[in-house]
C-alpha positions in Angstrom: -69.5 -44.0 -0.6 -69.6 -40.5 -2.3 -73.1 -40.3 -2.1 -73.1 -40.6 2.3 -71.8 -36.8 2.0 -73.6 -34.0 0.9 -72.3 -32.1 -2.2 -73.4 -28.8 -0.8 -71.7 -26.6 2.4 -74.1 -24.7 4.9 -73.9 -21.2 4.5 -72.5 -20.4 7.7 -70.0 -23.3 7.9 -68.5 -21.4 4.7 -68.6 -18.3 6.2 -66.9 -19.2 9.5 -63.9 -20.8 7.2 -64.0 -17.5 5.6 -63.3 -16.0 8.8 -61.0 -18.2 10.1 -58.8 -18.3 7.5 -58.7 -14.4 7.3 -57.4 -14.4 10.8 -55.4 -17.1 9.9 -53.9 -15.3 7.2 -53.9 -11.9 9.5 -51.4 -13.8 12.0 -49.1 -15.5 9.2 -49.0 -12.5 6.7 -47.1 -10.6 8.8 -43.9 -12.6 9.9 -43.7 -13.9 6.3 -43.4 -10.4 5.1 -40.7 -9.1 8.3 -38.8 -13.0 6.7 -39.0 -11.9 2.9 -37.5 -8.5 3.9 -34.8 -9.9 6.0 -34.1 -12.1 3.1 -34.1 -9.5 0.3 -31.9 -7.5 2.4 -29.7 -10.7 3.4 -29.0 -10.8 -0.5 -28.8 -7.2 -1.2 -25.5 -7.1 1.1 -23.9 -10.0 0.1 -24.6 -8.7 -3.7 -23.3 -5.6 -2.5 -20.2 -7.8 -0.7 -19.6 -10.1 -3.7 -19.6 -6.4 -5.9 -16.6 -5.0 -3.4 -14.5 -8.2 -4.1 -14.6 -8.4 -7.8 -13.6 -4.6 -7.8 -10.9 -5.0 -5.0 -9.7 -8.5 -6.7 -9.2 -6.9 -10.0 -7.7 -4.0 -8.9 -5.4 -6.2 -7.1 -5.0 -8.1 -10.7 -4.3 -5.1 -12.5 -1.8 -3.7 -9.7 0.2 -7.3 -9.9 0.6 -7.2 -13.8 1.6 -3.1 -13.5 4.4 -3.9 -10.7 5.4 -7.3 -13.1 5.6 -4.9 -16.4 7.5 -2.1 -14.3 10.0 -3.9 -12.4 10.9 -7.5 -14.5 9.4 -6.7 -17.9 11.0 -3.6 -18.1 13.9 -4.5 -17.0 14.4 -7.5 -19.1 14.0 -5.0 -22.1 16.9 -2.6 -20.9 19.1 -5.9 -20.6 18.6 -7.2 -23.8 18.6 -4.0 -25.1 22.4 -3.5 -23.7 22.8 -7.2 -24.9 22.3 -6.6 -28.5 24.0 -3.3 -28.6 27.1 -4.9 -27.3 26.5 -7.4 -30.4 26.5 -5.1 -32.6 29.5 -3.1 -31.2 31.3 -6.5 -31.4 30.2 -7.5 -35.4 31.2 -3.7 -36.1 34.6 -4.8 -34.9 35.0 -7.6 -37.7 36.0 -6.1 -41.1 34.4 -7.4 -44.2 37.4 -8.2 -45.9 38.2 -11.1 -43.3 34.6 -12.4 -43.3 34.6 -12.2 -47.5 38.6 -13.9 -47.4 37.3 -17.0 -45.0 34.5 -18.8 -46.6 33.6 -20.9 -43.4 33.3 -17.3 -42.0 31.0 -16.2 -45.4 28.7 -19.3 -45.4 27.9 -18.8 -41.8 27.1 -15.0 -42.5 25.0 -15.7 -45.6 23.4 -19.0 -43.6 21.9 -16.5 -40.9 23.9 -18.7 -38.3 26.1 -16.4 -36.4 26.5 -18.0 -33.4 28.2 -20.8 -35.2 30.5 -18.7 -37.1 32.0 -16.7 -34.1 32.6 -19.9 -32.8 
């Protein structure tokens, strides 16, 4: 079957390809390159977009924990601050003598559990 072809081209068959697929090439070139810039620039912006975001989201981020620090953290800290000051103010109060005279009093002291000997 192979051998009903012939392995060679005429000369000016291949050159009238040659030609044609030039043009070819001439009419295709040129809308695949205007499609491949449209693209890159496509990507560009939204690299550019998806840039803007991550800033503005972890600004936003960084903003949320400031405000959270200033206004609950801070004061959380100034209340329990008070808190233990007014503890202390209050064990100040109790005189040794009465927590060395009642051992309940004395084994709750040495024990570490206050709570339980105020009670």
């Amino acid at each position: 079957m192979l051998s009903l072809y012939p392995t060679t081209i005429p000369q000016n068959v291949h050159r009238d390809k040659i030609i044609e697929y030039d043009k070819i090439v001439k009419y295709i070139e040129t809308p695949m390159l205007a499609v491949m810039r449209s693209i890159e620039a496509s990507i560009d912006s939204r690299v550019e977009l998806s840039k803007l975001i991550i800033v503005l989201s972890g600004s936003v981020f960084i903003l949320i924990l400031l405000l959270c620090w200033k206004f609950i953290w801070a004061n959380y800290l100034s209340t329990l601050n008070i808190k233990i000051w007014r503890t202390k103010g209050l064990l100040n109060l109790i005189p040794m003598r009465i927590i060395t005279a009642n051992n309940h009093l004395k084994n709750e002291f040495t024990s570490g559990q206050l709570e339980n000997a105020v009670r």
